[in-house]
N, C-alpha and C positions, 0 to 999 in steps of 0.2 A: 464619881457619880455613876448610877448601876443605869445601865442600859435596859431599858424593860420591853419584852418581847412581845409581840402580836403574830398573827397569822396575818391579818390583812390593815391597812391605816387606809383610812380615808379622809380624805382631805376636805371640807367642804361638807356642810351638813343642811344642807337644801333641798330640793326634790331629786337631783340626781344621786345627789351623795346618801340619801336616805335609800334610794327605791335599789342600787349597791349593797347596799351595808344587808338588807331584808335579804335581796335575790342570796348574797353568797353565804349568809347564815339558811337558807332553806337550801341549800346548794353543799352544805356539811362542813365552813368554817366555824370553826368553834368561838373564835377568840378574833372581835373586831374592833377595832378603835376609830371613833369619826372626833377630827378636829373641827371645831368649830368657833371663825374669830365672833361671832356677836352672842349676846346674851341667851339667845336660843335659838336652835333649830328650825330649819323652814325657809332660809334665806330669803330672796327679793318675795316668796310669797307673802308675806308676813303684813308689806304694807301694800299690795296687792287688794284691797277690800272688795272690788268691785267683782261683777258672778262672771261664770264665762269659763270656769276651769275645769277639770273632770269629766266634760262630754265624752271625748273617746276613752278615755283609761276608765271611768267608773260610771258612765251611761247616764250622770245626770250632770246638772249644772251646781258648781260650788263656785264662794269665795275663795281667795288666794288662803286668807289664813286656815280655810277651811280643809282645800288638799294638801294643807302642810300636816295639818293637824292627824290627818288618817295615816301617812305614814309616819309622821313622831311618834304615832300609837301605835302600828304595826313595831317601826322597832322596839318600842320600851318594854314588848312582847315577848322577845329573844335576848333570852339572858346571855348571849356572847355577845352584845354587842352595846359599848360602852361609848358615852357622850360626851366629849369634854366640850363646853361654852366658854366663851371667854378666852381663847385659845387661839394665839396665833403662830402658825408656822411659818418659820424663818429663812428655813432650807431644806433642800430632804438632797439626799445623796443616789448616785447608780447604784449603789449597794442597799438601798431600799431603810436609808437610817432617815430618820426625821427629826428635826430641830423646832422645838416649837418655844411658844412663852407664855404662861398663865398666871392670871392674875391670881390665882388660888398653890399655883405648884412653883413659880418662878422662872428657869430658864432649864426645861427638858430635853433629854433623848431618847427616843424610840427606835426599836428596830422590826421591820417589819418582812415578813416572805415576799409581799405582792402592797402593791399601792395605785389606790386610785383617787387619780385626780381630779376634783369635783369643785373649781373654782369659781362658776359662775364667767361673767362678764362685766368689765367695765365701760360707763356713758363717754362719749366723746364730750371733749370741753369746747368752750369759746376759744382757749388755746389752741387747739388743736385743729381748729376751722380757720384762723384767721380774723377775727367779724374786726375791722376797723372800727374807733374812734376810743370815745371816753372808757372810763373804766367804773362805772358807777355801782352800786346797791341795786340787785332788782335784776341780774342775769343770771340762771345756773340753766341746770340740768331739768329736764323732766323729773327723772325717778327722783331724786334729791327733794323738788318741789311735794312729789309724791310722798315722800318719808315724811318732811315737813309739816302736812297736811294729815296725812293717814295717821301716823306714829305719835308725832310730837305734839298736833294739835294746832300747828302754827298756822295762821293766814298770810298766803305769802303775797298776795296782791288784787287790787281792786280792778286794774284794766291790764289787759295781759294779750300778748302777743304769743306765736307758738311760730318757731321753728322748725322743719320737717314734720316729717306728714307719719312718723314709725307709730306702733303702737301704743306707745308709754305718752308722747306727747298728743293724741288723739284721745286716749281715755284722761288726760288730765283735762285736755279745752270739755269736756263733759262735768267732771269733778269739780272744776275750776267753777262753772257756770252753776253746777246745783248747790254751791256753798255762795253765791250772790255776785261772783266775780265778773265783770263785761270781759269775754275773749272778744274782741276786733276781728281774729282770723290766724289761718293756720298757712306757712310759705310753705310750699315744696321746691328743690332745687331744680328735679327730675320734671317733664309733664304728664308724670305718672305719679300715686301715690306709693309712698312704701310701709303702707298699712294694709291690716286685711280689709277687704270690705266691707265685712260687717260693722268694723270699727267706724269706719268712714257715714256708715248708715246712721247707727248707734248715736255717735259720739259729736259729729258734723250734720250733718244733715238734718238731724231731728230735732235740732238745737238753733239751726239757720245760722249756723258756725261757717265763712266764708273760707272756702279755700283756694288758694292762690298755687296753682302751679308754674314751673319756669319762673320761678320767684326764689329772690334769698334777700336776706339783710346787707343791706348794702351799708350801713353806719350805726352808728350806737350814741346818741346824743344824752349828756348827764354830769351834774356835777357829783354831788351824794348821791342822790337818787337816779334810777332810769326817766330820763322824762320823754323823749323822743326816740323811734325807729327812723330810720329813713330804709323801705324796700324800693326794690327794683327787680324788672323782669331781664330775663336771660336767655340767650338765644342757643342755639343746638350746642356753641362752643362751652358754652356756659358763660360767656362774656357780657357785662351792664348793655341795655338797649337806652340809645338814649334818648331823653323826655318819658322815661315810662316810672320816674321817681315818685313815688308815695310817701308822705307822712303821715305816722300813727303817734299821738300823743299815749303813754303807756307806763304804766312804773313797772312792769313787768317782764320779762321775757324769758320764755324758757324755750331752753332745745333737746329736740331730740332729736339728731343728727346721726345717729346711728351707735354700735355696740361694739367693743373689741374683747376675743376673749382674753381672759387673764393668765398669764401663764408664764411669767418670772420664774418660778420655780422651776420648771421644766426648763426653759433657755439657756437658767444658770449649770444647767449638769449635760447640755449638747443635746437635748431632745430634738427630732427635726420636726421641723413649723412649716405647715403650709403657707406659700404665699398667698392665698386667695383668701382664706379665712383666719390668719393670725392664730391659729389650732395647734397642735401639733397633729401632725401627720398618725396616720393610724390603719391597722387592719382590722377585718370583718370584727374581728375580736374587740378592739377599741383600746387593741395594745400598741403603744407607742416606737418607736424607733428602738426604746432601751427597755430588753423582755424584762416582766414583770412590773411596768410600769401603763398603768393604762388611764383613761381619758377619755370623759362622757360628759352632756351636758352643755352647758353656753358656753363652757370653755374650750370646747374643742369646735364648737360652730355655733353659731347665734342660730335660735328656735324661733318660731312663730308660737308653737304650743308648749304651755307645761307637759303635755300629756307623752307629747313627744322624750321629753329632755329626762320624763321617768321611766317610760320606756328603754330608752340608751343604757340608763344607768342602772336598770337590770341585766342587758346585755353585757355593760362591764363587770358587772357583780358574779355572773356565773362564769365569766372568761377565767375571773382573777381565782376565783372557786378551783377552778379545772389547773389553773396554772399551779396553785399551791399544792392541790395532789396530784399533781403531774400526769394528770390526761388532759390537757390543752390540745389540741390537734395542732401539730404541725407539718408540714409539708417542705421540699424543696421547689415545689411546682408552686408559682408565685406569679398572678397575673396583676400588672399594675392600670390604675384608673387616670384617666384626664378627660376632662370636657372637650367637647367638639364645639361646633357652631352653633351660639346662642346660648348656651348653661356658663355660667359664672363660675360653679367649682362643682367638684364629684367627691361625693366622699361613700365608700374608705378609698382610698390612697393604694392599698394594696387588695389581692383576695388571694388568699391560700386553699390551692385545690387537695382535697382530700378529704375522709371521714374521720367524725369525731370517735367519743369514746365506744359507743355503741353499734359503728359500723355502718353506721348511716351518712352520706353527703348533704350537708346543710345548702339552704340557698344563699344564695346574696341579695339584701340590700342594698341600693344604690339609692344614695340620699342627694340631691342636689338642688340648686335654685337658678331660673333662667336670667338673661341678661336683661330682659324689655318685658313689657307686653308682648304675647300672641296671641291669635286666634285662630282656628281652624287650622291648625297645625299636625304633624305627627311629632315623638320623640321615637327618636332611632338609634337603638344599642345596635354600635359593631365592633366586632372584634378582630384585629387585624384590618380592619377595613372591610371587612364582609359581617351583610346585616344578619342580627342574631333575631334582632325583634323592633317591633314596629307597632306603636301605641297612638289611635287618633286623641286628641286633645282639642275641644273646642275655645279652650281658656285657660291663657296660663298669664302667671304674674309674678315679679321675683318678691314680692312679700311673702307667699306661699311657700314653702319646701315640698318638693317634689319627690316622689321617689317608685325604684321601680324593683321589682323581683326577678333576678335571676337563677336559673335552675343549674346547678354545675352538667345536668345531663343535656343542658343545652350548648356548652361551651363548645368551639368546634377542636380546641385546645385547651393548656393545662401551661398555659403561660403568652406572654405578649403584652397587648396593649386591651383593654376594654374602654370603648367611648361609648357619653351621650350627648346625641346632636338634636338639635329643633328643625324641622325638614317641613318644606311648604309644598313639598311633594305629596 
């Protein structure tokens, strides 16, 4: 079987994997290959219908399938750059070979110079939570219900409960209610929301959608069907309070309990994985542990914005660009990142001091999300333990992604530790 060669494979043909593919064909790849396992490009955008995308990247307000659509036309623009649907990859190698399976080719191999990984993220299950009792008809995922609904057309229930408070299950108790469905109400574990606010306005509030903080499912009652929740409130441990049990009669329940990204393929070949976000770890570049392998997207950290996650995946598109004609900047001056007090995780992982191809020093980005609510806070980058910089913040929320610019002309060194902390100083 003939091995067929690429300059760059991309994996993932969604918003990161697309806004990749465009950056490093305008960036002088000739020759790009995006796999893609679903029927078409645009991934989770697709059953996405609701407005709300494209503010920061294109200054107005789009549907999901709408910002898929502007860059599936931007790529189909750039004659180097080739789509396979239907296509699923099986494996890829440190030698930058990829294994995939098509319903149209059968069982392929690619080889490529540079590769980036654009997998998206997968929902937490009821597995994966725990939720005691029956095993009935009438429990999944938000996004799923989402698919269900947006995609398939399907009605997936008349009284419906929501678990977590994320985004995907806040715009569904909305979707849910304008298709004639009674939401009951939405639990959160936390006594914070881990949606954005405007969702919560949107989606809860304007609908007199209840929302229950300090709150989880405590049972699952049902023989075929969902017929009963049983909730309950939870205290700082997260532990049942008792007498505070509720019952909701419901054939419904969906959760959005949160996002993991997806990233088996990387694991199986030693890529190293942040423990904070299930990512693989990465520099400014978005290149991973194993050079020439890089990583943009939900896969490498759960988003708030689309607008975000295409952004990235420009940034890895011109890395991988730079890496295959070998002006990548690299450095042995190597400053690594961790969270201080109150940030949950720092990404990148590492920063490489030096100039790129044109002799200029790049800044850094520093992307992270706090542990709690603040308010009237600072965030404080130090390095080695001595402050670099010092940002007041009247409001922070870990729904948000946070992030801040460092200047390398501000660096007091050219290796160490770089933190950021939340300081009520």
């Amino acid at each position: 079987m003939e091995t067929k060669q690429y300059d760059l494979i991309i994996i993932g043909g969604g918003s990161a994997g697309l806004a990749a593919a465009i950056a490093a064909a305008d960036h002088g790849v000739e020759k790009i290959l995006i796999l893609e396992k679903e029927d078409e490009a645009g991934g989770i955008l697709l059953q996405c219908i609701h407005n709300g995308f494209g503010l920061h990247r294109f200054k107005e307000e789009l549907t999901g399938p709408e910002y898929a659509a502007r860059f599936a036309s931007e790529a189909e623009k750039r004659s180097g750059i080739e789509i396979k649907v239907r296509s699923m990859v099986l494996k890829i190698t440190a030698e930058k070979e990829v294994h995939y399976s098509s319903e149209a080719e059968g069982y392929c191999v690619v080889q490529g110079k540079a590769i980036v990984c654009a997998t998206g993220c997968s929902e937490r299950t009821r597995g994966a939570i725990k939720i005691p009792g029956d095993r009935p008809t009438g429990v999944m995922t938000a996004g799923l219900a989402q698919r269900y609904l947006n995609i398939d057309g399907y009605f997936v229930g008349k009284k419906v409960f929501i678990l977590g408070s994320g985004d995907i299950g806040l715009i569904m108790a909305r979707r849910m209610t304008l298709e004639g469905s009674k939401v009951l109400g939405v639990a959160e574990l936390m006594p914070y929301s881990n949606g954005l606010t405007r969702n919560i306005v949107q989606c809860l509030n304007d609908f007199d959608i209840p929302l229950y903080l300090s709150h989880t499912v405590k049972k699952i009652i049902g023989k075929e069907r969902l017929e009963k929740i049983v909730l309950a409130q939870v205290d700082e441990k997260f532990q049942f309070i008792p007498g505070t049990d509720q019952e909701f009669e419901v054939d419904t329940l969906l959760l959005s309990v949160g996002l993991i990204p997806s990233n088996p393929l990387l694991t199986e070949i030693g890529v190293q994985i942040h423990p904070k976000t299930s990512g693989p770890l990465v520099d400014e570049n978005m290149q991973t542990s194993i050079p020439g392998i890089f990583s943009c997207g939900n896969s490498l950290h759960v988003h708030d914005l689309v607008d975000f996650v295409s952004m990235e995946g420009e940034t890895a598109g011109i890395a991988a660009a730079q890496f295959i004609q070998g002006t990548l900047a690299t450095s042995e001056d190597v400053i690594r990142t961790e969270p201080g007090p109150g940030v949950g995780y720092l990404l990148p992982a590492s920063l490489h001091c030096g100039k790129d191809a044109d002799g200029k020093e790049n800044d850094f980005v520093l992307k992270f999300r706090v542990q709690k609510p603040f308010q009237n806070v600072s965030l404080v980058v130090k390095q080695n333990g001595q402050i670099l910089k010092k940002v007041k913040k009247a409001f922070l929320i870990p729904a948000e992604m946070e992030n801040l610019t460092i200047r390398q002309a501000d660096l007091l060194e050219k290796n160490g530790i770089l933190s950021v902390e939340v300081s009520n100083e």
